[in-house]
PQR file with spaces between the fields and no chain letter, atoms N, CA, C, O and H, PARSE charges and radii, in Angstrom:
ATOM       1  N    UNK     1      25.946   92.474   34.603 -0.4000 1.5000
ATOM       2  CA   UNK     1      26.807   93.591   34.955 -0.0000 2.0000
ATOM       3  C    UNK     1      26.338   94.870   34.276  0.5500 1.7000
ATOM       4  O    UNK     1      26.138   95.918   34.888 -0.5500 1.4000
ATOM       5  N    UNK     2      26.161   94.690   32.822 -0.4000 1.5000
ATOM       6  CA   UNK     2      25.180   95.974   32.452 -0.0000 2.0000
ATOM       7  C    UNK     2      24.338   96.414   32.900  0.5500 1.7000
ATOM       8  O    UNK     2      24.362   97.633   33.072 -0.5500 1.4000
ATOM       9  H    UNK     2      26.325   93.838   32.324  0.4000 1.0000
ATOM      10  N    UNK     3      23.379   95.779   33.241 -0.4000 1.5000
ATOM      11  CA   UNK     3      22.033   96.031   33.585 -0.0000 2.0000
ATOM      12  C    UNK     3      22.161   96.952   35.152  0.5500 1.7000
ATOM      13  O    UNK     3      21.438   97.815   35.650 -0.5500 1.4000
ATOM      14  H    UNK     3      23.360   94.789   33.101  0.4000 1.0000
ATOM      15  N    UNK     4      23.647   96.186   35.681 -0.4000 1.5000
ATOM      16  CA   UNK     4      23.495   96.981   37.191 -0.0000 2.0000
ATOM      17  C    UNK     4      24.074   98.378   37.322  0.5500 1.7000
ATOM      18  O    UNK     4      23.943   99.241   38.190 -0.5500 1.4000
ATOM      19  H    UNK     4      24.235   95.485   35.276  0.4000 1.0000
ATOM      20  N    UNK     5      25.109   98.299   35.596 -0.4000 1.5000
ATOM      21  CA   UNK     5      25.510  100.063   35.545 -0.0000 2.0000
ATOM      22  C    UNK     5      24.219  100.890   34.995  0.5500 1.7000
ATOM      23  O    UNK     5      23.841  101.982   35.419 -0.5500 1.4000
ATOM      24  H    UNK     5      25.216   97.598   34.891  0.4000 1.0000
ATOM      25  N    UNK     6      23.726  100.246   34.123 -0.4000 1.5000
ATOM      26  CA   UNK     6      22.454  101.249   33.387 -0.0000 2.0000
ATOM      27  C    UNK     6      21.130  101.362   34.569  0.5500 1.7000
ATOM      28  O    UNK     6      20.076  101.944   34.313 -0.5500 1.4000
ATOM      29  H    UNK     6      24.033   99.359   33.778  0.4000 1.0000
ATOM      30  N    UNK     7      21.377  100.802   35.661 -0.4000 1.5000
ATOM      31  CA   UNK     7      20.161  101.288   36.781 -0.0000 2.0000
ATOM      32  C    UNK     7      20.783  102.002   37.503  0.5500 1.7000
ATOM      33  O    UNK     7      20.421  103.169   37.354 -0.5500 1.4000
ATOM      34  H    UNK     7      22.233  100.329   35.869  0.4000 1.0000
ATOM      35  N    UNK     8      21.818  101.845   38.474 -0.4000 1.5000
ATOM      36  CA   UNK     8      22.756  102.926   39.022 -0.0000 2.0000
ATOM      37  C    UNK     8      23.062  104.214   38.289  0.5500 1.7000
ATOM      38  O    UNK     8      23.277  105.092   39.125 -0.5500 1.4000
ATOM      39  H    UNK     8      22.112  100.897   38.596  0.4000 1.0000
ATOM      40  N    UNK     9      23.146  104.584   37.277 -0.4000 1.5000
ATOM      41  CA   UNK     9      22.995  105.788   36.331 -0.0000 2.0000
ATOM      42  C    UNK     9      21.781  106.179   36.530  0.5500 1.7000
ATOM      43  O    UNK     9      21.772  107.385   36.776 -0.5500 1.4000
ATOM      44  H    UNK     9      22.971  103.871   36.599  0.4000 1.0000
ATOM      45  N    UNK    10      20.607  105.650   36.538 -0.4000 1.5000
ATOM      46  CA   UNK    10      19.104  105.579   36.039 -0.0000 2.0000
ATOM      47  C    UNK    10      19.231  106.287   37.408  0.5500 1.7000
ATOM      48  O    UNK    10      19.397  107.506   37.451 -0.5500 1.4000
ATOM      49  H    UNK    10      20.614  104.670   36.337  0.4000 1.0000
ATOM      50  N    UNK    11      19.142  105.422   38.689 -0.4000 1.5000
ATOM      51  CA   UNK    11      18.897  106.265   40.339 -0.0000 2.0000
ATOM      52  C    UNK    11      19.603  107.491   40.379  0.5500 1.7000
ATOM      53  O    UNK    11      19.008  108.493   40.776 -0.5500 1.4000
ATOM      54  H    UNK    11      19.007  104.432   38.654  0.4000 1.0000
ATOM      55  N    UNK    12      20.926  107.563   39.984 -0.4000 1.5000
ATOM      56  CA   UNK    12      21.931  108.862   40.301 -0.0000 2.0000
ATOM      57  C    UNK    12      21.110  109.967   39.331  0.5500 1.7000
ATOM      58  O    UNK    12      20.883  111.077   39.811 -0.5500 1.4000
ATOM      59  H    UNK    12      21.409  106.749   39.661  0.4000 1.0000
ATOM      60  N    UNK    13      20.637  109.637   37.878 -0.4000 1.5000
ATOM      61  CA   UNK    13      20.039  111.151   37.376 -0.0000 2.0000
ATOM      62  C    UNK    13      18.749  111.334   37.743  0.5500 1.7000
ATOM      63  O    UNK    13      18.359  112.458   38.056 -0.5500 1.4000
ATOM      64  H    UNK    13      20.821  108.735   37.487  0.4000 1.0000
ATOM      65  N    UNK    14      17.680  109.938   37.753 -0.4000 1.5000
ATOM      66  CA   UNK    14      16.104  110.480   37.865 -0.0000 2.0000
ATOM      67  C    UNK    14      15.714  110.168   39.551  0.5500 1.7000
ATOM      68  O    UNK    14      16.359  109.458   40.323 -0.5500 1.4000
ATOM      69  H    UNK    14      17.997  109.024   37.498  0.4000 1.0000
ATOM      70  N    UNK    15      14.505  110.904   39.829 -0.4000 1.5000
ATOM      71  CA   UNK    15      13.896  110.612   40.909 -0.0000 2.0000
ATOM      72  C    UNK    15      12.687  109.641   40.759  0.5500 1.7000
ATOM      73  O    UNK    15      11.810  109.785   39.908 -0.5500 1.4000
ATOM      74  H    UNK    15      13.980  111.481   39.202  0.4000 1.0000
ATOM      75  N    UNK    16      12.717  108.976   41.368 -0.4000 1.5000
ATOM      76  CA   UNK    16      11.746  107.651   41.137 -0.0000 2.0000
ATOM      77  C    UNK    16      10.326  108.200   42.358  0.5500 1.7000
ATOM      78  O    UNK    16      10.444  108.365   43.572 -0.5500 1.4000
ATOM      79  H    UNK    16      13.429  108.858   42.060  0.4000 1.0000
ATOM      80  N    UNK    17       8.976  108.390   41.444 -0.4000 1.5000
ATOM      81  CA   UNK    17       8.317  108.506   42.264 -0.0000 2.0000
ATOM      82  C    UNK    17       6.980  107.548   42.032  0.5500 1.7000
ATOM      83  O    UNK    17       6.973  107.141   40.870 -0.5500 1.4000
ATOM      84  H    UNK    17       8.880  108.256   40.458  0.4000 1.0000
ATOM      85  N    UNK    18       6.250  107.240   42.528 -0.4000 1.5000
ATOM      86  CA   UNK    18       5.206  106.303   42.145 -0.0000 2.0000
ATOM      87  C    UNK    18       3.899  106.953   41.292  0.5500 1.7000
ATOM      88  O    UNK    18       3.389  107.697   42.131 -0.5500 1.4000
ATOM      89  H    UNK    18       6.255  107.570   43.472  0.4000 1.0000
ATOM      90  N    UNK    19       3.569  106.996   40.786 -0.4000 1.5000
ATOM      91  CA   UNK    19       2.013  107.308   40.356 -0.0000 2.0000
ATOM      92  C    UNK    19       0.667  107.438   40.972  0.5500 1.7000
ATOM      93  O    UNK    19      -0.033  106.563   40.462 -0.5500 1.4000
ATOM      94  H    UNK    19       3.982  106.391   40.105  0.4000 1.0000
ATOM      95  N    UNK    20       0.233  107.875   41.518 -0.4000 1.5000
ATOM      96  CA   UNK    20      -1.119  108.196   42.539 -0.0000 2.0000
ATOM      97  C    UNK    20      -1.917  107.403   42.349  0.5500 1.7000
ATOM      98  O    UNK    20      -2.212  107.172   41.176 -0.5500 1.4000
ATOM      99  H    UNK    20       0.801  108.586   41.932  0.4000 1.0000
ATOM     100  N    UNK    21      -2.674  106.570   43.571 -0.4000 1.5000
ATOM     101  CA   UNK    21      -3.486  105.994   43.352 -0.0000 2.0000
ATOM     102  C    UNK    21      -3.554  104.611   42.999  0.5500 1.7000
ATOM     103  O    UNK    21      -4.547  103.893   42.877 -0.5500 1.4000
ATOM     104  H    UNK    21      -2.434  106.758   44.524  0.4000 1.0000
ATOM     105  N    UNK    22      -1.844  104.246   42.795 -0.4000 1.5000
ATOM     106  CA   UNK    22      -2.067  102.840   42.691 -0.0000 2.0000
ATOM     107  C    UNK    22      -1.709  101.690   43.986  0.5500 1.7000
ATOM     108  O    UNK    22      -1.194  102.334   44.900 -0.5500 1.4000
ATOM     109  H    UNK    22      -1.038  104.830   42.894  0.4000 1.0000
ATOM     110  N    UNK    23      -1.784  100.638   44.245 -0.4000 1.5000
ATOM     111  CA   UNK    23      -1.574  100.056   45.519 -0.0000 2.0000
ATOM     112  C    UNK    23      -0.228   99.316   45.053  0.5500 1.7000
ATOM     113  O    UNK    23      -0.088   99.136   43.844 -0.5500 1.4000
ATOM     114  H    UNK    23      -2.202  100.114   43.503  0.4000 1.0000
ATOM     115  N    UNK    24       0.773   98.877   45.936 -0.4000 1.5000
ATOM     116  CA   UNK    24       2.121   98.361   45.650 -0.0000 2.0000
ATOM     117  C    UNK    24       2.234   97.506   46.857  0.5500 1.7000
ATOM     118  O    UNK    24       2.351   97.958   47.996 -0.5500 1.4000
ATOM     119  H    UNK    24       0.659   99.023   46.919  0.4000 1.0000
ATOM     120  N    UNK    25       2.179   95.763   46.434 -0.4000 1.5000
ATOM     121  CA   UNK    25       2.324   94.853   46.907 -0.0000 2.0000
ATOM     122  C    UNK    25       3.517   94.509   46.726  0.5500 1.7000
ATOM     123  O    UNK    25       4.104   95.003   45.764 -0.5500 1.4000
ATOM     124  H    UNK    25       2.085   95.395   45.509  0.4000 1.0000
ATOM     125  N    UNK    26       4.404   93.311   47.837 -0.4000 1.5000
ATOM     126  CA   UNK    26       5.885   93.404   47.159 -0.0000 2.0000
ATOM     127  C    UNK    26       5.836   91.180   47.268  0.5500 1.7000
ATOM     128  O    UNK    26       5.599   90.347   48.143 -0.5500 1.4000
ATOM     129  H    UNK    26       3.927   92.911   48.619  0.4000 1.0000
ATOM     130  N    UNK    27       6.210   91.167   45.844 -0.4000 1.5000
ATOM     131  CA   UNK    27       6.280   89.335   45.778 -0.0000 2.0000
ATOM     132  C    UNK    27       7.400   89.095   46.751  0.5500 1.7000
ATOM     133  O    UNK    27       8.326   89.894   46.612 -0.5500 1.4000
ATOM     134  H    UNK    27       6.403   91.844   45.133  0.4000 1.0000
ATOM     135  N    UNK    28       7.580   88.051   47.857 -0.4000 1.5000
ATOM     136  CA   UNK    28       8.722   87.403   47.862 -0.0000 2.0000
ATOM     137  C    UNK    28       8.821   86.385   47.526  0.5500 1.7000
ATOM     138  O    UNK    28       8.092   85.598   48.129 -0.5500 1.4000
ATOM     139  H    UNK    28       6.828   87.402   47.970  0.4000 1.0000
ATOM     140  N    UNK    29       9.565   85.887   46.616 -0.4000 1.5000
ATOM     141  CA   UNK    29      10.557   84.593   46.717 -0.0000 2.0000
ATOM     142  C    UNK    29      11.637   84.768   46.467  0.5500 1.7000
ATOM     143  O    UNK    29      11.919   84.926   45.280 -0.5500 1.4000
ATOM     144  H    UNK    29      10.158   86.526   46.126  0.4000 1.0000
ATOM     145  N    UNK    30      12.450   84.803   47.243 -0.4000 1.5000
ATOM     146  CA   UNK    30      14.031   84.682   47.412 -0.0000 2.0000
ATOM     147  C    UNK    30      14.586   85.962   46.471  0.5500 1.7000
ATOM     148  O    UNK    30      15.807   86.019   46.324 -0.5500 1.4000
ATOM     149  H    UNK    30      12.221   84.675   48.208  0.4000 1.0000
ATOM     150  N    UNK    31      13.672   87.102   45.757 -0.4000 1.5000
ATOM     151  CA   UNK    31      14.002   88.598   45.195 -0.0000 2.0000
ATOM     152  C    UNK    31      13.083   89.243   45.362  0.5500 1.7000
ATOM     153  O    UNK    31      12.128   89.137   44.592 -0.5500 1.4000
ATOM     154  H    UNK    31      12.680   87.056   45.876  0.4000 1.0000
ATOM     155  N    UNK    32      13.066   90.018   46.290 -0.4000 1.5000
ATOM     156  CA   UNK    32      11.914   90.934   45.911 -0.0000 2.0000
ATOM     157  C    UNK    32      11.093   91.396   44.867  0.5500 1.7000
ATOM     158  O    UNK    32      11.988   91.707   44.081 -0.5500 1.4000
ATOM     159  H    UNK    32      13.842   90.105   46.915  0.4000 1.0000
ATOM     160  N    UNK    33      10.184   91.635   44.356 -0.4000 1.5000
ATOM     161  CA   UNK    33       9.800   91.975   43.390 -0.0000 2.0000
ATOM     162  C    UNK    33       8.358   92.460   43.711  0.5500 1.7000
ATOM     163  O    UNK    33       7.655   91.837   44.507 -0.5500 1.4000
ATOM     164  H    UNK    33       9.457   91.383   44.995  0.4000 1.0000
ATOM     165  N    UNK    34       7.826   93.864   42.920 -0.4000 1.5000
ATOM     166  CA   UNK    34       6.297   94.143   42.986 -0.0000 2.0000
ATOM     167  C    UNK    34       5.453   93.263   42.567  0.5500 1.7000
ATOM     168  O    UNK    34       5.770   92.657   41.543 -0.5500 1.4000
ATOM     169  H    UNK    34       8.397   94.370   42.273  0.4000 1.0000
ATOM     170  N    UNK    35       4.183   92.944   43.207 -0.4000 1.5000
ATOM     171  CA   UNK    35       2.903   91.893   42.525 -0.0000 2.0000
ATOM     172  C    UNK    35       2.152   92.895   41.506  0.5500 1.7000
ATOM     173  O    UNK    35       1.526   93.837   41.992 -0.5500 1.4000
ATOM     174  H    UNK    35       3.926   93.436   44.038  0.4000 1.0000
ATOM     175  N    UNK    36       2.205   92.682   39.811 -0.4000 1.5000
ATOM     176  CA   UNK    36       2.136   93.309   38.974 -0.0000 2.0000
ATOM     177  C    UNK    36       3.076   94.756   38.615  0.5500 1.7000
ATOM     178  O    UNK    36       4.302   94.854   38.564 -0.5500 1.4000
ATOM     179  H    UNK    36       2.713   91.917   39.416  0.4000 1.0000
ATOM     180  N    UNK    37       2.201   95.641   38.430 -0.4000 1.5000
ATOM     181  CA   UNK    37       3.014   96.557   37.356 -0.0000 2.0000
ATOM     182  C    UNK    37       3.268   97.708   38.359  0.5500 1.7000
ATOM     183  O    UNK    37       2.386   97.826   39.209 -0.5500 1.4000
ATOM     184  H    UNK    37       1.205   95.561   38.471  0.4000 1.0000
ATOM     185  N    UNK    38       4.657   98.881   38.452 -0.4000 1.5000
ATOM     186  CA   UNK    38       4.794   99.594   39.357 -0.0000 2.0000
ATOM     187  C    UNK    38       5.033  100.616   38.239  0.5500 1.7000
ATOM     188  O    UNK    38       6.032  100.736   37.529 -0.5500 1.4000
ATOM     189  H    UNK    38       5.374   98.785   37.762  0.4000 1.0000
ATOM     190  N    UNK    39       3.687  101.454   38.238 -0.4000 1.5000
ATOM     191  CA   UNK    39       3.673  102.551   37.514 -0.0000 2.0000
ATOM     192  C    UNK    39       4.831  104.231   37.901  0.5500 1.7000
ATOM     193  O    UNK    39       4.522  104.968   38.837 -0.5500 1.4000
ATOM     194  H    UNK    39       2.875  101.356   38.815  0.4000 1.0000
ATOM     195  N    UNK    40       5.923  104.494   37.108 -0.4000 1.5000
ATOM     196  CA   UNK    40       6.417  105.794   37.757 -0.0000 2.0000
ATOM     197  C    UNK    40       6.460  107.307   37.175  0.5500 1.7000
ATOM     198  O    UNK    40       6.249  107.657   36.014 -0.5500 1.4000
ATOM     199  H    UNK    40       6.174  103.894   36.348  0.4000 1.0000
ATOM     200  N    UNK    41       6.717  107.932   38.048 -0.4000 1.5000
ATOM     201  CA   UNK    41       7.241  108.870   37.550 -0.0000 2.0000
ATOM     202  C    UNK    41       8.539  109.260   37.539  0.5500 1.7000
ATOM     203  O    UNK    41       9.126  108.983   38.585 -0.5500 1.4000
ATOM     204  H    UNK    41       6.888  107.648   38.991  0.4000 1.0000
ATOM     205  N    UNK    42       9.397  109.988   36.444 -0.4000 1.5000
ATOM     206  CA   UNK    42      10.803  110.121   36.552 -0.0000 2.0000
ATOM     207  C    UNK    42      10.681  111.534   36.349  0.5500 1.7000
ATOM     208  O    UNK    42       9.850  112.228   35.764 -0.5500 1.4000
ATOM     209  H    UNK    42       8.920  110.213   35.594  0.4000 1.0000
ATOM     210  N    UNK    43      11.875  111.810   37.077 -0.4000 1.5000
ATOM     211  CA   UNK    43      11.897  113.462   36.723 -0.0000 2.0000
ATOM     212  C    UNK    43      13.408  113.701   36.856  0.5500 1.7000
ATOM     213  O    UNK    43      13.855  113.287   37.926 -0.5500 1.4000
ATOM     214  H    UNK    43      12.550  111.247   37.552  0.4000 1.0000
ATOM     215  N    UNK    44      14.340  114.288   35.999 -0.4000 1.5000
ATOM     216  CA   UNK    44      15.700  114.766   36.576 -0.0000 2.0000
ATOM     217  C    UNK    44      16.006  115.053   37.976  0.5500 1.7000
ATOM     218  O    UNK    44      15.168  115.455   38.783 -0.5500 1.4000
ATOM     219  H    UNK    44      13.977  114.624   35.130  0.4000 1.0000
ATOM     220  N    UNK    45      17.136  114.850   38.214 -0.4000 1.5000
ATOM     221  CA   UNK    45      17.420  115.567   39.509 -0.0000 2.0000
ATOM     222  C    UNK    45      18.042  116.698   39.203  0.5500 1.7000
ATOM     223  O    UNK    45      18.495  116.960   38.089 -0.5500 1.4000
ATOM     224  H    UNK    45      17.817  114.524   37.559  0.4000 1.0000
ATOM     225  N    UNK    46      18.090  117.439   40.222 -0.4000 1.5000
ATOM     226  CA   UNK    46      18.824  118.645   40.027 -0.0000 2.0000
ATOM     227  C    UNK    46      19.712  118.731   41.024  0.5500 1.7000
ATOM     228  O    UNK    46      19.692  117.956   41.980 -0.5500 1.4000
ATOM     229  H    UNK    46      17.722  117.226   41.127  0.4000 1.0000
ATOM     230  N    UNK    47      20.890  120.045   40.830 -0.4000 1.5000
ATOM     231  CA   UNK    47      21.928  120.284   41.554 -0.0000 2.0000
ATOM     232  C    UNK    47      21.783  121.780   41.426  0.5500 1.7000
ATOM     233  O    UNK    47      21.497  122.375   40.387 -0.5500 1.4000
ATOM     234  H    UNK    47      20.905  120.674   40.054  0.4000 1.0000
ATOM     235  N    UNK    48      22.005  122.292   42.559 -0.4000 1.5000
ATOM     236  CA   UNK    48      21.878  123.542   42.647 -0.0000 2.0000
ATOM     237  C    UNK    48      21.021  124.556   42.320  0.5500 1.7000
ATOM     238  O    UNK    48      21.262  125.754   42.467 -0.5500 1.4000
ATOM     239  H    UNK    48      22.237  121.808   43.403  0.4000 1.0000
ATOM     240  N    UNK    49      19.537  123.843   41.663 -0.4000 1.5000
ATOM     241  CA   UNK    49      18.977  124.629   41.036 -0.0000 2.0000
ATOM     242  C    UNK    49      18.660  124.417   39.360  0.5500 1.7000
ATOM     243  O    UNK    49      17.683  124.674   38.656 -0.5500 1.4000
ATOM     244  H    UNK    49      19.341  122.869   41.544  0.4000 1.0000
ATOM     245  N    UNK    50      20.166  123.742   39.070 -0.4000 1.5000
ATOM     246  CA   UNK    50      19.944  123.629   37.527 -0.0000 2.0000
ATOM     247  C    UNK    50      19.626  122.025   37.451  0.5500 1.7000
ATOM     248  O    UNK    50      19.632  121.265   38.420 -0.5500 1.4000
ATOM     249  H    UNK    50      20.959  123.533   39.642  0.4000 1.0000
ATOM     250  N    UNK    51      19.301  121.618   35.874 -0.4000 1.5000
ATOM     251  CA   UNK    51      19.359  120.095   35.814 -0.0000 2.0000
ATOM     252  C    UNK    51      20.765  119.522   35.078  0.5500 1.7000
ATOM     253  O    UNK    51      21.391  120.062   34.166 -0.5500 1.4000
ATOM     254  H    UNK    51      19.296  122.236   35.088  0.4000 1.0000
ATOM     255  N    UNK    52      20.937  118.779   35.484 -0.4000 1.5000
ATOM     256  CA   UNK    52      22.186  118.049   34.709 -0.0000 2.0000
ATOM     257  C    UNK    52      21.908  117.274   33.355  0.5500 1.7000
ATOM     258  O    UNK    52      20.866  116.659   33.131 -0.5500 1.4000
ATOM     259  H    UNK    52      20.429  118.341   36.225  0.4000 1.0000
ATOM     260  N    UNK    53      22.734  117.359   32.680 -0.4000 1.5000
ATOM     261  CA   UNK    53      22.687  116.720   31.374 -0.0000 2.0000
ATOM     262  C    UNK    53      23.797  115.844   31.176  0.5500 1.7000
ATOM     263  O    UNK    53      23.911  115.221   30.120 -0.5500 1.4000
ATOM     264  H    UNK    53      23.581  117.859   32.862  0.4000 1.0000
């Protein structure tokens, strides 16, 4: 239950973008998951112009 408030916070403030250049395979078994490491970038979001804190 933590883990699913501290990622829902995580999506609502940062923008999740990938890192250039790397390739992104996706595992299935019965959860999705990337095959190895999914390098990102985070950046605030903003509202109106400003960033939120």
């Amino acid at each position: 239950m933590e883990a699913k408030v501290v990622i829902a916070k995580l999506l609502q403030r940062f923008e999740f973008e990938l890192v250039e250049g790397q390739s992104f395979e996706i595992y299935d078994t019965g959860s999705l998951r990337p095959m190895g490491r999914a390098i990102c970038r985070l950046r605030p979001r903003t509202i109106s112009g400003t960033t939120k804190k």
